[in-house]
KEPAMI-39524 format. One record per residue (C-alpha): x, y, z. Coordinates in steps of 0.2 Angstrom, whole numbers, padded with zeros to 4 digits, always signed. Example, Ala and Ser with C-alpha at 12.3 -4.5 7.8 and 13.67 -1.06 7.14 Angstrom:
BEGIN
+0062-0022+0039+0068-0005+0036
END
This chain:
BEGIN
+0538+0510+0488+0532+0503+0471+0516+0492+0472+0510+0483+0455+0491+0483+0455+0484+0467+0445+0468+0465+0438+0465+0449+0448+0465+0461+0466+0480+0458+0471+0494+0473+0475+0512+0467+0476+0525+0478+0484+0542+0478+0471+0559+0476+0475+0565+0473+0459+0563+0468+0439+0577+0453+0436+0569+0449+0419+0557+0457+0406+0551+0449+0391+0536+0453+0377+0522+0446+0387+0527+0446+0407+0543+0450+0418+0550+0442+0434+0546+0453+0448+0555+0451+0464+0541+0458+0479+0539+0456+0497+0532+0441+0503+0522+0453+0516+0517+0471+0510+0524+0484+0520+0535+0471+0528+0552+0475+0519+0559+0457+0523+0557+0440+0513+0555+0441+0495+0547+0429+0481+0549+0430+0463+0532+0431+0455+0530+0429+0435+0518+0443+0430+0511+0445+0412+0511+0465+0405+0493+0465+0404+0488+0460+0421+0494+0473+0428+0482+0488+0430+0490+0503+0438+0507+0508+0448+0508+0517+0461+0524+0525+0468+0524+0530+0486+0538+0538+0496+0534+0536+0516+0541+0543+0530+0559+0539+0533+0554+0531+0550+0543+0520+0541+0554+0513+0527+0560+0496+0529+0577+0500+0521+0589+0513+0516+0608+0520+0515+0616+0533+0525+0632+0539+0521+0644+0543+0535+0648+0562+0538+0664+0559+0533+0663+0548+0518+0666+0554+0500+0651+0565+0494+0641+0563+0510+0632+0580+0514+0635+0588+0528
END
């Protein structure tokens, strides 16, 4: 999980960056933190943002991921 720290208290939990400029990006983030479901696109400018943090939680507590059949190409065993 990568959460944006701003400057104005708020914490947004990313998804993804569809667009970055010189002054702001577009940020796609979770409507609910920790919730992993609806998203919103927020328009952040660079200098708002105060500190990143990058979190990796349990695997029984991620709200998404991929699994690879055992027998699918490249899937370890």
């Amino acid at each position: 999980m990568v959460t944006l720290h701003l400057a104005n208290g708020a914490a947004l939990d990313l998804c993804h960056v569809p667009a970055l400029e010189a002054a702001w990006f577009a940020a796609e983030v979770f409507r609910e933190r920790g919730s992993g479901q609806e998203m919103d696109v927020v328009f952040v400018p660079h200098a708002l943002v105060m500190r990143v943090t990058v979190s990796l939680w349990h695997r029984s507590q991620r709200p998404a991921w991929f699994e690879l059949p055992p027998e699918a190409p490249g899937a370890v065993p």
